[in-house]
N, C-alpha and C positions, 0 to 999 in steps of 0.2 A: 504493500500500500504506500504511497506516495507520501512523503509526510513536508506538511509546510504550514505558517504561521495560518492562524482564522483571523478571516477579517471581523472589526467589530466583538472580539471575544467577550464573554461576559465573564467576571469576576472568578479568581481562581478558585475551586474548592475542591474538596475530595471528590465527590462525584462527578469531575469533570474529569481529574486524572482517573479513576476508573473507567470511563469511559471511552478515555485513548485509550487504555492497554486494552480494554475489551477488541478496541478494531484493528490494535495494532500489537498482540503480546509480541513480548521479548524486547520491546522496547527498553532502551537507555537513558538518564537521567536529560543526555542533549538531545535524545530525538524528541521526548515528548516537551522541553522547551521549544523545540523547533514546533508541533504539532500544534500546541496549545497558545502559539506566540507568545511567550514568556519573554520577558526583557528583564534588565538591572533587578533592583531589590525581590522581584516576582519570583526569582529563581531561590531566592532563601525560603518563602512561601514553601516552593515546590518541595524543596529538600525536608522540611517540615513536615509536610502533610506524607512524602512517600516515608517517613520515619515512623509517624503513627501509626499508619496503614498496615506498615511489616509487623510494628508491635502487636495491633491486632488480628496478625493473622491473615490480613486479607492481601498481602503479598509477599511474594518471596521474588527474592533474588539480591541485585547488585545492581549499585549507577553503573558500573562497566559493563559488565555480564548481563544487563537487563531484565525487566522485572517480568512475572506474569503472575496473573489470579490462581491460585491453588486451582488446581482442578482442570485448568486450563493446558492448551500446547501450543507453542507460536507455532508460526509456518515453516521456520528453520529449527530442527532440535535433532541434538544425536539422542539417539534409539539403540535399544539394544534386542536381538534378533534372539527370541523367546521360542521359536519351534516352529511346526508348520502345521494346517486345517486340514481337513481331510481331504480336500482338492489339492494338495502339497504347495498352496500359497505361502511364503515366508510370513510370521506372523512376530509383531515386534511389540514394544511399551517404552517411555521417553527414559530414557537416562536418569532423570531425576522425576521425581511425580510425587507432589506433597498433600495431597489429599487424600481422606479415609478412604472416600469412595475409589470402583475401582476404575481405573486406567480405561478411555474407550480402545475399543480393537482396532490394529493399524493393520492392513496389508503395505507390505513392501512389494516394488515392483522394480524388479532386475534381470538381467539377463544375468549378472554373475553367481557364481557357487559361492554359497556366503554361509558359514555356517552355523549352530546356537551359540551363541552367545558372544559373537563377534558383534562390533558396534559400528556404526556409520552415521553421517551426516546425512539428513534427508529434508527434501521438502515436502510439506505435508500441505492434503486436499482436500477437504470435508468432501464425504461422498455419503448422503443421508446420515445415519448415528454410529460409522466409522470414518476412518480416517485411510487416504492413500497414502504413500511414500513413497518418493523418486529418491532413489539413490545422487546426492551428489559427491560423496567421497565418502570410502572407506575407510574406519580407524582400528584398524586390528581386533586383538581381543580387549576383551572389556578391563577392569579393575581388576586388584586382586581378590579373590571370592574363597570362601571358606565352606567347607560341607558340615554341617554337621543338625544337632537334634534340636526341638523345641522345649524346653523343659518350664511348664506353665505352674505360676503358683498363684493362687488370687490372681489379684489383679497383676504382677510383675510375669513378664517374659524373658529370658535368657536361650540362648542356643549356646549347647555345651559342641566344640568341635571336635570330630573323629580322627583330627590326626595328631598321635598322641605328643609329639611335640608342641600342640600348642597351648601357651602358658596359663591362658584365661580362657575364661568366659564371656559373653557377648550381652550385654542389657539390650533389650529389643523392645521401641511403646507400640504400641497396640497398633498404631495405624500403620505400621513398617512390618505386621505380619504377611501382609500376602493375603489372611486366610488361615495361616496353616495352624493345627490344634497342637495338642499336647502332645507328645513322643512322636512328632513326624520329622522326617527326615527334610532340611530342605537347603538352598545351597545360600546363603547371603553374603551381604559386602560392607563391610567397615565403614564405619561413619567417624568423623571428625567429631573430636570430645569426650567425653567420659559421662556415664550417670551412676551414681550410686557405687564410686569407685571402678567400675567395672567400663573396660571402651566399648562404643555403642554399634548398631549394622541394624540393616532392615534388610527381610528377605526378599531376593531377589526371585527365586526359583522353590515352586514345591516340587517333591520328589513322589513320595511317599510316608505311610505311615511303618514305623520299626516292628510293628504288631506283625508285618506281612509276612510269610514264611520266606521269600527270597531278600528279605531287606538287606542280609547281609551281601550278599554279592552286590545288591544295588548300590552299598556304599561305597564298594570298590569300581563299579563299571563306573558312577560319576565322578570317583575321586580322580580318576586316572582319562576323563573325556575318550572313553570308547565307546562310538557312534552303535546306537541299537533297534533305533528305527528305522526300515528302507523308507524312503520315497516312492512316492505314488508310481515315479513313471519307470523306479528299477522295478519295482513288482508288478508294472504291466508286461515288461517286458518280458519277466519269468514266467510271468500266467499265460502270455502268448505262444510261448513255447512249445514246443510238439516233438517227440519220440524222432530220434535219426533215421534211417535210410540206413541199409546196407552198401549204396552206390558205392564204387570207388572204391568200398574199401576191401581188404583183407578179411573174407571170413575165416575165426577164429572160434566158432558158436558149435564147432563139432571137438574142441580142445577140451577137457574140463577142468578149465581153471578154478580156483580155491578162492572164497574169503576167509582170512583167518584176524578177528579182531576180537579187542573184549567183549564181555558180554555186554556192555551198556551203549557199545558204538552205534550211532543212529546214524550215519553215513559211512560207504567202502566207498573208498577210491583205490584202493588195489586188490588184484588177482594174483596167483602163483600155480603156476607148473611145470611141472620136471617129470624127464624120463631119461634113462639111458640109451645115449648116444649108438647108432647103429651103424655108424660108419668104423667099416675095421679097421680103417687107419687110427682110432681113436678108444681105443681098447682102456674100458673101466672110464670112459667117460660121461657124462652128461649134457643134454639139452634141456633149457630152463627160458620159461617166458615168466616175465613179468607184465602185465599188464594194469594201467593205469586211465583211470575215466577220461571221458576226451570234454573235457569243459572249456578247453578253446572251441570246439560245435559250435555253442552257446554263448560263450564270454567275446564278443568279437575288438579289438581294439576300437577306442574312442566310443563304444556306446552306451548306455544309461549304466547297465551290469555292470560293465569294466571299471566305469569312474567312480562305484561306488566299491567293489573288490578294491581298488588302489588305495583309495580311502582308509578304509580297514586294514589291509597289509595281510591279516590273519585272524581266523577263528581265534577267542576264548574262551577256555574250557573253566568253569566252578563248580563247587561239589553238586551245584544245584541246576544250573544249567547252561545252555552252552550260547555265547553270542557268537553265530556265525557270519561266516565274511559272506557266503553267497544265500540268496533266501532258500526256504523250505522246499517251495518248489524244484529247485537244482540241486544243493546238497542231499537232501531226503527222498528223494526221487530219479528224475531223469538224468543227474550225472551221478547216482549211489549205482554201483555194479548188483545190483538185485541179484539173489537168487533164482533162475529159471527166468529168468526176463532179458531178450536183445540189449545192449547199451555198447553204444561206440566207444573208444580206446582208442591211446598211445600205445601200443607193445617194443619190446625188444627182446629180440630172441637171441640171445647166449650160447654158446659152446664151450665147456668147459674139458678139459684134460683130466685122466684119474688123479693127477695132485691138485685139483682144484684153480689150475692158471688159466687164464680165458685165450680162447684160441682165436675168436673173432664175435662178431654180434652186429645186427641190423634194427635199424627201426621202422615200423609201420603203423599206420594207422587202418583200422581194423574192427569188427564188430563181433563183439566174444556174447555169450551165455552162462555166466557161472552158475558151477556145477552143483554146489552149494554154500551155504552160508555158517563158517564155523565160528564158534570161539577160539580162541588160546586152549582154555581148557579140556573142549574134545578135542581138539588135535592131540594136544598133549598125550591124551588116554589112548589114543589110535598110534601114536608114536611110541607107548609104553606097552603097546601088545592091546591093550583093552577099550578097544575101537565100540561107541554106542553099538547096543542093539539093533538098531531101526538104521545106522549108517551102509548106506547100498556100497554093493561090489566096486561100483565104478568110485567110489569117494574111498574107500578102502586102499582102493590100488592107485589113485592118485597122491594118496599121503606119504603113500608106504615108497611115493618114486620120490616124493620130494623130499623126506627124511634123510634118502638116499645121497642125493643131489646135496642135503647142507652138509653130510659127513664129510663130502668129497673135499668142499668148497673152506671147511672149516683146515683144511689141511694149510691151504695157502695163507687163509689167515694167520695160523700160527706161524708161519712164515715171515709177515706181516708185521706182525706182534703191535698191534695199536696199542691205546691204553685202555687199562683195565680196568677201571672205578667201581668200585661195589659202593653204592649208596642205596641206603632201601629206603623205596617212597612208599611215604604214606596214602591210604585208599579212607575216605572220608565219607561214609555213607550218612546221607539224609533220609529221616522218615518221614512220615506223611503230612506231620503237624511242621515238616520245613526246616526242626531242628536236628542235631547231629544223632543217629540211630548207635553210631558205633566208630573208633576211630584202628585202624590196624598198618600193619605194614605189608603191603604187595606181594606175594609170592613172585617170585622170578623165574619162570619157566623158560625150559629147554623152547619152544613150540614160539614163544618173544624174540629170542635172539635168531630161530633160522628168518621170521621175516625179517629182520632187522636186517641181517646179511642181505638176502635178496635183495631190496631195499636199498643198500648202500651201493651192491656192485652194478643195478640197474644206474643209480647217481652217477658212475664214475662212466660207466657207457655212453651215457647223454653228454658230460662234459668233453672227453676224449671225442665224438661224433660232432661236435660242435668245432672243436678246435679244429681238426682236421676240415671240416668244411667252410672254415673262417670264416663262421659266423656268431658276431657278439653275443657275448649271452650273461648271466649273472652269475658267478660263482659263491659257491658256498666256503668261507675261509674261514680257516681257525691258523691261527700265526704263533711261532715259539714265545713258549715265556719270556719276559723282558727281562733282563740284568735284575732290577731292582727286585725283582719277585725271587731271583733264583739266589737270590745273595738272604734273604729273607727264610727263602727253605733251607739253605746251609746252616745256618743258625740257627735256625729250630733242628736241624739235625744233630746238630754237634751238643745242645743241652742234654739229647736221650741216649747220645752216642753214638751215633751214626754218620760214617765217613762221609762227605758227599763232596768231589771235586769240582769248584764252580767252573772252569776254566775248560771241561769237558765238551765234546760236541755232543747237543743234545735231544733224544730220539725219545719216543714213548718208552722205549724196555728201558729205558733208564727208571724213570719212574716204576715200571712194571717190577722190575728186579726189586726197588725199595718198599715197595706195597709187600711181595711175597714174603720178603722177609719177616715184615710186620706181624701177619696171618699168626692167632695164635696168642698172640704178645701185649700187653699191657695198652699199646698205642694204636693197633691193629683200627680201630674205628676212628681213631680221629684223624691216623695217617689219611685216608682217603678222602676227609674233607680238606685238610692242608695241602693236597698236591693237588683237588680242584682248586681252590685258592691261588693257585701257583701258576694255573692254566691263564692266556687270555681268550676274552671275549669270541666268541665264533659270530660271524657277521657276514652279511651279504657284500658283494664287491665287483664290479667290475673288471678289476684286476687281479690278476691268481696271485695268489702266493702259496697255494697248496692248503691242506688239512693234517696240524701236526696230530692232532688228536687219533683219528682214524690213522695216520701214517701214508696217505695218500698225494700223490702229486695235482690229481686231476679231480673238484669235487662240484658238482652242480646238483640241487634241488629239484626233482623230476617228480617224484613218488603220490603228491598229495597237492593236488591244486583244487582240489576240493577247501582247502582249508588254508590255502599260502598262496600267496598272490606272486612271491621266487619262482614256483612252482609252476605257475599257467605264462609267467616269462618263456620258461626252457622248455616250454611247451610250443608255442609263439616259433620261439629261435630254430626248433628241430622241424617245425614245419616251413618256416621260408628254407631254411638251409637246404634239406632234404628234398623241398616240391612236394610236399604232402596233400596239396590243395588249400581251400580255403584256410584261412584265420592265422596266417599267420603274420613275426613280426614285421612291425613297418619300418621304415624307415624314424620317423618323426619317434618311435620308442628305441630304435636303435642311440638316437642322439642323449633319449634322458636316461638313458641307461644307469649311468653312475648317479643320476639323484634317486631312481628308482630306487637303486638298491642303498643307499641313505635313507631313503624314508620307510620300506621295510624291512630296516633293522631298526628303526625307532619303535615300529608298530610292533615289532617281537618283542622289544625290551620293557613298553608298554604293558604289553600282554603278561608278561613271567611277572610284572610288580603288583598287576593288579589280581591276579592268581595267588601271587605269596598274598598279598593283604586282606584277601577274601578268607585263606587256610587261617591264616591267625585267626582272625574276628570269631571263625567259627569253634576253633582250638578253644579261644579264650571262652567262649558261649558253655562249651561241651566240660570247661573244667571249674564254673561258677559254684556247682554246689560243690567243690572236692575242697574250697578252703580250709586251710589247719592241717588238713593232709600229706604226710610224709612220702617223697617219691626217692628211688635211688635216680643218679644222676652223673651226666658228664659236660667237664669243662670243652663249650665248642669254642669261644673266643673269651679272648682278655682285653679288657682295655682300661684305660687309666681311672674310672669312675666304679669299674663290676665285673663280675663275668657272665658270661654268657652262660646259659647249662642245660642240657636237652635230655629230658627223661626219657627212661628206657625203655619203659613200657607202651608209650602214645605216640614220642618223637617231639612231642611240646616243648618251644623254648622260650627261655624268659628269661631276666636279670636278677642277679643274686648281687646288689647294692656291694659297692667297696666298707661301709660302713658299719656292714652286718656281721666282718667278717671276723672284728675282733677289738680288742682296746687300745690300739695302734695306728700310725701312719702304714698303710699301706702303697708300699713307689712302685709305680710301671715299669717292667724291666721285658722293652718289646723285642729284644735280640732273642730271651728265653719266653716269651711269651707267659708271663705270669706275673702275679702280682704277689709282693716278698715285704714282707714286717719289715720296718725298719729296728722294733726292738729286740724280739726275738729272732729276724729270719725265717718265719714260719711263708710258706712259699705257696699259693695256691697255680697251678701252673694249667696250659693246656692240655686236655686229655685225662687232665685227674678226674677220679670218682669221688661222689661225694654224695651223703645224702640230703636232701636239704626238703622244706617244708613253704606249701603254697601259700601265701601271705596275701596278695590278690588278683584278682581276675579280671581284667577291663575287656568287653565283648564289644563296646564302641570303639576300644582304638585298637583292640585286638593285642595288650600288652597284658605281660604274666609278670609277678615278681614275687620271688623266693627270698627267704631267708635261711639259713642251718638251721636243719634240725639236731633237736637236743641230743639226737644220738651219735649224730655225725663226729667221729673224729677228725680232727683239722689232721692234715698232711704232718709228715715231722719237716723240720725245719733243712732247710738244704743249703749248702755253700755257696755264698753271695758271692755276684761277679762284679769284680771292680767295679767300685764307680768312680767318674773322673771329675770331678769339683773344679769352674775355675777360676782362676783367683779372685778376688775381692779388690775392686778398683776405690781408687780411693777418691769419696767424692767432693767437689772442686769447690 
C-alpha cells in the first residue's frame, strides 16, 4: 500500500494509529509518520501513544522492525513451513504470532522443494479466511528448537527436554502452547528472558502424546529430522505402479532361488543359489547366483520416487517399527522377491573353484520366482540335518547345494582373513501394549554369515564389473586406522601386557591374531569393543581406497536397494555400463556422484544415532521398575567425570559417576584407560568387572546411572604410571 501524508488530517489519536496499521501492518514508526502526516512535536505524540498501545497489549513489535495488531500478518512476514494438507500443498504459520487464538492457514506456493521447518520470506494474499504465500527468499532452517515433553501443573506449563544434556527446563504461558496437553511430546523454540527462574519457549510443533505405544521411536525419528511422510505425488506414483514384464529379460523363474531373512523381515530384496559346477575343467566347484530386486524398474532417475529415496538415503529400522526409504507399495510388494510370485532382478552369476577363488561372473537382468521364503532359523535346521517337515524336495536340495557352495567359499575366506568382531547385539522385542516384552542377545547362526558371504562376494562383482567397464559408481570404503587411534591401542595394550608394534604394516589378522588370543581371558569382551574403536568410519565414496575391514581391494553396495539408496546407484551404474536397458545412470548423477555419496553417508550416520537413541529410551523404559537392583557389570569406557558399564545380563549401559566411586580425587589416566585414586591408587580400569547397583532410570533421555553396590569389591590398587607435573611459573 502506498503510504503518504492525509490531506486535512484530523487530530492524532490512538484510533487513528490503529487504523494505519490495520491497512498497513508491519509498518514503522516513519512510515506511519509519513501515512498519518505527522510533522515536529506530533511525532512525540506518536511515540507516546505506540508506547501505551504495546503496554496494553494491543501491539507488538519495534519503530525499526514494525508494529502489527496481535493476531494480525503484514503482507511481508517470514513463515515457517509447518507440513503439508492432504493435496500435498506446503502449509506454513508466521515466525512470530502473539495471539491466543490460532494462526489463520497459509498455503505456500513454490515450485521449490522446501522442507518442514525451513523458513522463508513471503508475500502474503488474503484468499477468503486463508492466507496465500509467494515465496520471495529462502532463509534456511529455522531457530534453534528443542524436543521435548509438556509437563502441566495448575495453571504453570514447562516442557522438560529429551536430550539428556540439556540443563533446564523451559516455562511455557498458556498462549505459547500450541494446544498441546499434558505429557505430549512437542518440538518448541527458546524465547528471550527468563520466568520464574526458568528460560522461557512457546511450542512451535505438536508431535504426539508419550501415552502412544510408538512415542519412543517418535522421539528419536524427530530428534534426529528423519522424513516419514511420503508426499502425495511419491505415493501416486507407487500406487501407479504395475507388476514387470518378462521382456528382455533373462528368465530365471525355473532356478529356485532362496529367501533366507529373519523372521520379522517385511521386505527381501535378495535371492541365493548354488549348485555344483559341471564343467570338468572345474572339479569340486560351484555355481552360485545371487539375485537382487530390480527397483531401478521402478525408481527411475529424477522422478517423484527417486527425489524422495535420495532424501532419505536409507531405511530405519526400531524395535517398533520401520521408517522406510521406499513406500509400502515397492518395498512390501512389487520390488519384495515374494515367494511363488514373478518379480524382476539384478542377478550375477559366479563360478567358483573347489578353494572357493572366483573364476569369472556376469550380470543380468532377469525375472526369477523364489522358491521359497525362509528364515535364518529353518535354514539353519535344514543345514543341521533337521530340515521342517512340510519343507519340499526341491527347497531341501537347494539348501543342501548352497551349504555346499559356502563351505567351498569359506575356504578363500580364511585365506582372506578379514576381521573378526564378535559383538553380540541385542534383539529388543515389543509387546502389544508398545512397551518392551523382553530384552536378549541375538543368536548368531551359521545360516547369517553364509548370506553375508554371498552378499559380500556379489558386492565385490558389481564393483570389479564396474571398474573394468569404467563406469562411475559409488564405492563402499572402510580406510586403515589412523596413527592416533593405533598409538591409543598400543597403550591400552601394553597396560594388560600385550606387545603390539605400532610401526607394523597393518592388515585385519593383525587384529584377528590379538582378539584370538584374548578368547578365554579376563579382557576377551572388551578386546573387541577397543579394536572396533580403533577401526574408522566405513562411508560411501567416490573414490576407492578399498575395504580394510573385509580385506578387500574392490567394494561396492549392490545387495539391498530396497533399503539404501548406495545400492539403487550401482544399480543405475551396472545398467548404463553393461546396456541392461532402461533406468539407468545418467549422466547429470554421474557428475553429483561424490555429493551423492556425502549425503548418504550422513543419512546412514543419521540413521545408527537415531536407532542407538531409540534402544536406550526403550532400555531405560524396560529397566524403570528394576531400581535399587544389583546387576554384575563391565567397564566399557573411562572418562574423566565416570565410567561407563554395561550389564551382563541385558547389554544396558549407563554411568557409574567418578564421585560414587570412593573418598578420593579420582585423575584420568587415558594412556591406561582408567580412572586411579590419587590417595590410595585404587584403579578402576577398562574391562574391569564390577558389581554395581541401578540408582536411576530416565526413559525420556534414555540415560541409566549406577552406583557400587555394597557388595562390590573395588579393584586392588595397581602401580601408578608417572605423572609428569610442570613446573610452576612464577606469576608477574
Amino acid at each position: 500500500m502506498p503510504r503518504g501524508p492525509a490531506k486535512n488530517a484530523p487530530p492524532l489519536d490512538r484510533q487513528r494509529v490503529l487504523d494505519a496499521l490495520a491497512a498497513d501492518p508491519g509498518a514503522t514508526k516513519r512510515d506511519l509518520a509519513k501515512t498519518l502526516g505527522i510533522k515536529g512535536s506530533d511525532r512525540i505524540i506518536l511515540k507516546r501513544i505506540l508506547k501505551q498501545l504495546e503496554g496494553e497489549g494491543l501491539l507488538k513489535g519495534s519503530r525499526k522492525r514494525g508494529y502489527v495488531r496481535p493476531g494480525t500478518i503484514p503482507e511481508i512476514a517470514v513463515l515457517e513451513i509447518i507440513g503439508q494438507d492432504p493435496d500435498g500443498e506446503l502449509l506454513a504459520r508466521p515466525s512470530r504470532w502473539d495471539s491466543n487464538e490460532e494462526p489463520p492457514q497459509i498455503i505456500v506456493v513454490t515450485e521449490d522443494a522446501i522442507g518442514q521447518g525451513e523458513r522463508v520470506l513471503a508475500r502474503l494474499t488474503p484468499v477468503g479466511e486463508t492466507f496465500e504465500a509467494k515465496v520471495i527468499k529462502r532463509l534456511g532452517a529455522s531457530a534453534h528448537k528443542v524436543l521435548g515433553v509438556v509437563r502441566i501443573s495448575g495453571s504453570l506449563a514447562r516442557i522438560a527436554p529429551i536430550d539428556r544434556k540439556s540443563k533446564s527446563e523451559f516455562n511455557v504461558d498458556n498462549r505459547d502452547l500450541f494446544g498441546a496437553e499434558n505429557n505430549e511430546l512437542v518440538v518448541c523454540e527458546p524465547l528471550a528472558g527468563r520466568s520464574s527462574g526458568f528460560p522461557r519457549a512457546r511450542v512451535v510443533e505438536r508431535i504426539g502424546s508419550m501415552d502412544a505405544p510408538k512415542a519412543v521411536s517418535l522421539i528419536a525419528i524427530h530428534a534426529h529430522g528423519i522424513p516419514t511422510e511420503f508426499p502425495k505425488e511419491v505415493l501416486d506414483e507407487a500406487n501407479a505402479a504395475g507388476p514387470a514384464t518378462a521382456a528382455g529379460r533373462t528368465d530365471l523363474r525355473n532356478t529356485p532361488l532362496l529367501t533366507i531373512d529373519p523372521d520379522d523381515a517385511r521386505d527381501h530384496d535378495d535371492a541365493v543359489w548354488a549348485a555344483p559346477d559341471t564343467d570338468p575343467a572345474n572339479k569340486g566347484g560351484f555355481v552360485a547366483i545371487v539375485a537382487i530386486a530390480d527397483v531401478a524398474h521402478y525408481v527411475t532417475p529424477g522422478n517423484a520416487l527417486d527425489r524422495e529415496a535420495y532424501k532419505r538415503g536409507n531405511s530405519v529400522y526400531f524395535p517398533d517399527r520401520v521408517v522406510p526409504m521406499l513406500p509400502e507399495k515397492l518395498s512390501a510388494d512389487l520390488c519384495s522377491l515374494k515367494e511363488g510370485v514373478d518379480r524382476p532382478c539384478m542377478a550375477v552369476r559366479m563360478v567358483f573353484d573347489a578353494n572357493g577363488r572366483k573364476r569369472r561372473h556376469e550380470f543380468l537382468r532377469g525375472m526369477m520366482r523364489s522358491a521359497a521364503r525362509l528364515t535364518y532359523a529353518q535354514a539353519q535346521r535344514a543345514f543341521d540335518g533337521k530340515p521342517d517337515a512340510d519343507m519340499s524336495e526341491t527347497v531341501r536340495k537347494a539348501l543342501h547345494d548352497v551349504w555346499g557352495a559356502y563351505l567351498v567359499l569359506l575356504k578363500e575366506r580364511a585365506g582372506r582373513d578379514p576381521l573378526e568382531l564378535d559383538l553380540p547385539e541385542r534383539q529388543i522385542k515389543i509387546g502389544a501394549d508398545g512397551k518392551i516384552a523382553s530384552i536378549a542377545f541375538k543368536e548368531r547362526l551359521e545360516s547369517m554369515k553364509l548370506i553375508e558371504e554371498f552378499m559380500v562376494l556379489a558386492n565385490v562383482a558389481a564393483a570389479e564389473t564396474l571398474e573394468k567397464a569404467r563406469t562411475p559408481l559409488i564405492y563402499r570404503v572402510h580406510d586403515q586406522p589412523s596413527k592416533e587411534k593405533l598409538f591409543g591401542f598400543s597403550d591400552y595394550l601394553r597396560t594388560i601386557g600385550v606387545s603390539f608394534a605400532k610401526g607394523q604394516v597393518m592388515k585385519p589378522a593383525v587384529f584377528n591374531r590379538i582378539l584370538a588370543n584374548s578368547k578365554g581371558g579376563p579382557h576377551e569382551l572388551v578386546m573387541n569393543d577397543v579394536v572396533l574403536r580403533t577401526q574408522a568410519q566405513a562411508i560411501y565414496d567416490d573414490t576407492n581406497v578399498g575395504h580394510f575391514g573385509l580385506n578387500l581391494a574392490k567394494y561396492a553396495h549392490f545387495t539391498s536397494p530396497i533399503r539404501r539408496y548406495a545400492d539403487l546407484v550401482v544399480h543405475r551404474a551396472l545398467i548404463r555400463g553393461l546396456k541392461l536397458g532402461d533406468g539407468g545412470l545418467t549422466d547429470k548423477e554421474v557428475v553429483r556422484l561424490s555429493e551423492t555419496a556425502e549425503h548418504i553417508s550422513m543419512t546412514e550416520r543419521r540413521a545408527m544415532a537415531a536407532e542407538r537413541d531409540s534402544t536406550d529410551r526403550y532400555v531405560a523404559a524396560f529397566m524403570e521398575d528394576r531400581v535399587g537392583a544389583s546387576f554384575d557389570a563391565r567397564v566399557t569406557g573411562v572418562t574423566r567425570f565416570g565410567l561407563f558399564v554395561r550389564l551382563a545380563d541385558t547389554g544396558a549401559e549407563g554411568l557409574l559417576p567418578a564421585r560414587v566411586l570412593g573418598q578420593e580425587y579420582f585423575r584420568h589416566d587415558e594412556r591406561r584407560h582408567a580412572l586411579i585414586g590419587d590417595r590410595t591408587g585404587t584403579s578402576y580400569a577398562l574391562g574391569d568387572k564390577l558389581r554395581v547397583k541401578l540408582a536411576e532410570a530416565a526413559p525420556l533421555t534414555g540415560g541409566l546411572r549406577f552406583d557400587l553396590a555394597e557388595e562390590s569389591e573395588a579393584p586392588p590398587p595397581r602401580r601408578r604410571a608417572p605423572v609428569v607435573r610442570p613446573r610452576s611459573k612464577r606469576r608477574r
